[in-house]
C-alpha positions in Angstrom: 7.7 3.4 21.3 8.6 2.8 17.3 9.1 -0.7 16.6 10.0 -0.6 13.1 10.3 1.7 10.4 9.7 0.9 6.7 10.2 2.1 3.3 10.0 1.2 0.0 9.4 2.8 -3.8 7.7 1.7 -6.5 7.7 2.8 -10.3 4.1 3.3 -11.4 5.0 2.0 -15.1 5.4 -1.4 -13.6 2.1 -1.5 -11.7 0.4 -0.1 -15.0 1.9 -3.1 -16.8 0.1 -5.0 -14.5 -3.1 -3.8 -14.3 -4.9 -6.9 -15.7 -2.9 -9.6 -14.4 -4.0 -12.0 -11.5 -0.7 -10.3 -9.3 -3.0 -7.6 -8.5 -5.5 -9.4 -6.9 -3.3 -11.2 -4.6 -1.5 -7.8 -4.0 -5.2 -6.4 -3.0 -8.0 -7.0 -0.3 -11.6 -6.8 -1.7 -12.1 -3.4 -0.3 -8.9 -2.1 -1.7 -10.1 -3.8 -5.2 -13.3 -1.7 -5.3 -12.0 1.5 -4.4 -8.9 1.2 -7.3 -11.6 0.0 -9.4 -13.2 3.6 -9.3 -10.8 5.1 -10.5 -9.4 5.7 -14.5 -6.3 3.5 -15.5 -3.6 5.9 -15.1 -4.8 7.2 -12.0 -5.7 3.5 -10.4 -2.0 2.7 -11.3 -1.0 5.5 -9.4 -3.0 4.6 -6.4 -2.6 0.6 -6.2 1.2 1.4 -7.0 0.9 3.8 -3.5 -0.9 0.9 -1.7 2.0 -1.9 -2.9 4.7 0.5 -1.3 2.6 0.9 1.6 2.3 -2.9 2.2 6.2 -3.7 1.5 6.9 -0.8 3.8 4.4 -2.2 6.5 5.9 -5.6 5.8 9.8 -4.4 6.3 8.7 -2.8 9.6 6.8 -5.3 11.3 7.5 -9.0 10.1 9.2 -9.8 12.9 7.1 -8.9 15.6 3.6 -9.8 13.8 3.1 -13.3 11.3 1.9 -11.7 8.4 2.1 -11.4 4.5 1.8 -8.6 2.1 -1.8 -9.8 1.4 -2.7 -9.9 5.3 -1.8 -5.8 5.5 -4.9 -3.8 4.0 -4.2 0.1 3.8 -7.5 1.9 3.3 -8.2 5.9 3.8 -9.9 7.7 6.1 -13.0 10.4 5.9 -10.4 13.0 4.1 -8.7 10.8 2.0 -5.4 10.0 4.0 -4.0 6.2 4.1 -4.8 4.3 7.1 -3.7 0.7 8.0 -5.8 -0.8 10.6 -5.5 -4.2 10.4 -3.0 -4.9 13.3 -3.3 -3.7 16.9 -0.4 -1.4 17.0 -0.6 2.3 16.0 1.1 2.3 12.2 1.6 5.9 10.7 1.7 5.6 6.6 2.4 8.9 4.6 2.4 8.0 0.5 3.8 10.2 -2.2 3.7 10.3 -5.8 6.4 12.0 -8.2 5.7 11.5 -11.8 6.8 8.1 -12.7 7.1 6.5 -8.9 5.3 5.9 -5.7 6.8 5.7 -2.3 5.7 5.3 1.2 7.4 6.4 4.8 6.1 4.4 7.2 6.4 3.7 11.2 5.1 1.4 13.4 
């Protein structure tokens, strides 16, 4: 059974803008910190701009069935790369994409 569905878009440019302000960190868990802190500038605002989409999606689906925040959703990857959420106890399906200047995510829950 889907309980919500999400979606949202998000232009990289703004995330890149952002890169060393204190936003981030509250946008972030720990664990999504150090694995956008691997990577190069352009290519970390491409992937923490992926992640903020994720998290508004995740948010716009399930806020009102779960208490939560945007900082409480953590979206990780698995062993080939793909984004995983799995910090609720329902099955939530993300799929990101990037397209030159944004990122959006299609997600259900």
């Amino acid at each position: 059974m889907i309980i919500g569905i999400g979606c949202d878009i998000v232009e990289i440019s703004r995330i890149a803008n952002a890169l060393n302000k204190p936003v981030i960190q509250r946008i972030l868990s720990e664990k999504e910190q150090e694995i956008a802190n691997q990577y190069p500038d352009k290519r970390k605002a491409e992937w923490i701009a992926g992640r903020f989409a994720a998290k508004e999606a995740i948010y716009k689906a399930i806020h009102k069935v779960v208490d939560c925040t945007i900082s409480d959703i953590e979206v990780l990857q698995d062993d080939t790369g793909a984004p995983v959420c799995t910090c609720f106890d329902y099955d939530v399906m993300i799929s990101i994409a990037h397209e030159k200047e944004y990122a959006m995510l299609m997600q259900w829950f």
